[in-house]
Every structure is written in structure tokens, then in C-alpha cells.
N, C-alpha and C positions, 0 to 999 in steps of 0.2 A: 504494500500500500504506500503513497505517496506520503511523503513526510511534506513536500512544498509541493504545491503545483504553480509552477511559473509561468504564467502566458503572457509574454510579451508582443505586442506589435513593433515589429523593426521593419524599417523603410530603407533601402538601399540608395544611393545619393544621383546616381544616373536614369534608373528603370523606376525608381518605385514601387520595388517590388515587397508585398507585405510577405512576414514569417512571421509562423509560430511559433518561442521555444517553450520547453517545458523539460521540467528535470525536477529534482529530488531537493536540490538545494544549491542556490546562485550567490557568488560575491561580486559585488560592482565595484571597481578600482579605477576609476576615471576612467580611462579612454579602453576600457577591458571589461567586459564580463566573464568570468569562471563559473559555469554552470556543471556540476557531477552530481553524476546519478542517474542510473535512467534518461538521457540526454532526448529530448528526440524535437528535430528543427522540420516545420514543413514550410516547402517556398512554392513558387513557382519551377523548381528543380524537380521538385516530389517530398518525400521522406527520408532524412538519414538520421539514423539513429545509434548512438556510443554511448560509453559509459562515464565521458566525459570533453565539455566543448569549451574553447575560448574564442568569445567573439571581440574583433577587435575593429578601434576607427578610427579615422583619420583625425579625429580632436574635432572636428567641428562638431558642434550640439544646435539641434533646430529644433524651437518648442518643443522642449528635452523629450524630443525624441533620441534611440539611439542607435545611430546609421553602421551597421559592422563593414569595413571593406574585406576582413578577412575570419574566416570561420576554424580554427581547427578545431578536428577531431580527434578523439583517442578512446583505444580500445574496443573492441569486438564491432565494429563499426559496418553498418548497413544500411544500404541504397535499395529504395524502392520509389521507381515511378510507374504505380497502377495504371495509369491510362498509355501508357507504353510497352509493359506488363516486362518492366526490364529490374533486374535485380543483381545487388552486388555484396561482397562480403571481402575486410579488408581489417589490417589494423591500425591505419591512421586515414585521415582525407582533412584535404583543405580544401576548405570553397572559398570563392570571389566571387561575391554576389551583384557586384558593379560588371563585372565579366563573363557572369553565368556562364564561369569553370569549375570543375570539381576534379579533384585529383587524388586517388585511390594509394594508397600505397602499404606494402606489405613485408613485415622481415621474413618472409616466405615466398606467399603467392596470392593475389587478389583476385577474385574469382568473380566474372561479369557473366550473365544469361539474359537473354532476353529473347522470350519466349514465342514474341511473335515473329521473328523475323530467325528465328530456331538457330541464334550466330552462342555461343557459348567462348569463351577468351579466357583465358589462364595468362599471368604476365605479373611481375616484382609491382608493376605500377599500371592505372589504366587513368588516362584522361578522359574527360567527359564535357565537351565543349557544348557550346548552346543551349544550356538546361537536358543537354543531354542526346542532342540531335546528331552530333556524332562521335563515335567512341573509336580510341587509341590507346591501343596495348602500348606500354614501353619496357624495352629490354629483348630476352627471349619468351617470346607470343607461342600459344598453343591452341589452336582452335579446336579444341575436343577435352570433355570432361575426363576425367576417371572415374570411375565409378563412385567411388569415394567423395570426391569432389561435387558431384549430382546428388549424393546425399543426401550432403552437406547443406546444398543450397535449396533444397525438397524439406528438409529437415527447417533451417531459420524462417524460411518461408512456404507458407503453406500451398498459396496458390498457384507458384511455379511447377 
């Protein structure tokens, strides 16, 4: 059960794009937010969800609202854009939400699906440009699951 439910409207400073965050428990440090816990941010991106986010900005403050240009994430960290039906599994990512990038990164392997266009990607790192409109493996790319790995992402997500 939540200890905080945090829902913030943040406004990006280019697009105007509204986010949800919500999490467990948030400190606000000037130009920083440290939200742990149950992390989970929705944009116009989709859904990504860690066990831990720093949102950060550029110091400007507008009718204190608070504009992040850069998102990171940490731990067990997961990309879901339902209306895409594409999903990712990773243990850090940063987004730039003035740049609607998102960037996956793994001290292993990051694992992308996306189900309707049946592409599956294995790679140290995967980019996600345009809220997601087109996706890059970086490093050594592997276009097919192992079994294990389809599990894996059958298992964090149901609907895959």
C-alpha cells in the first residue's frame, strides 16, 4: 500500500506536455525532485515505471510549476506504451521530455517487444526517439528473444 501518493502535474518547457508522477515518497531540492518507491511517471511517452526517479530542470520556475528537462530512472525499470502495445524492461533510462527521448540502459541486457509490429530487440542500450516512434538498439543488437527472455517480459507484463 502507498505510504504517499504523489501526483504531480509537470509541464515540459517546449511541448507542454502534462505527466503524472506518483511514488511512495518525494524530496524537493530546488531545481530536483527525488521521488523512491514504486516510481511510476505517465506522459505523452506512455508509462515507465522504477523503483526510483530524479527529475531534474533547468532552474527556471513558472507559476511554480515544475518543468523536468531530464528524468532519470533507477532500478527494475519498465516501458509500457499501451496504445503501441510496445514494452521494455531495463535497469536505468533517462528521458528528455523537451526531446521526447528515452534511453534504456542495462548492466546486462535491455529487453524491447513490441507486439504489434512482432520486432523483439535485445541490446546493452535501446533509444526511443519520438515518444517512441522509432526505436535503436545500441551496441551488439539481437533480434530474437530466448526463451527466457519472452518470459521475462510475459511475466512483468501481462498483456504482451
Amino acid at each position: 500500500m502507498r505510504k504517499l501518493l504523489l501526483a504531480l502535474c509537470l509541464f515540459t518547457t517546449l511541448f507542454a506536455e502534462e505527466m503524472t508522477v506518483q511514488s511512495e515518497s518525494a524530496h524537493y531540492d530546488g531545481d530536483r525532485i527525488i521521488l523512491i518507491g514504486d516510481v511510476i511517471i505517465e506522459s505523452g511517452f506512455g508509462t515507465v515505471m522504477a523503483e526510483k526517479a530524479i527529475l531534474l530542470r533547468d532552474g527556471e520556475e513558472i507559476e511554480g510549476t515544475f518543468r523536468p528537462t531530464k528524468i532519470t530512472l533507477e532500478g527494475n525499470v519498465r516501458m509500457i506504451r499501451a496504445e503501441a502495445a510496445q514494452y521494455a524492461l531495463a535497469d536505468w533510462a533517462e528521458y528528455y521530455p523537451n526531446e521526447k527521448r528515452l534511453l534504456l540502459t542495462s548492466k546486462s541486457k535491455v529487453l524491447f517487444f513490441d507486439k504489434e509490429k512482432e520486432i523483439q530487440m535485445v541490446a546493452p542500450a535501446i533509444l526511443a526517439l519520438d515518444n517512441g516512434q522509432s526505436i535503436e538498439g545500441i551496441g551488439n543488437v539481437r533480434f530474437v528473444f530466448k526463451s527466457d527472455e519472452l518470459e521475462k517480459i510475459k511475466n512483468q507484463f501481462k498483456g504482451a
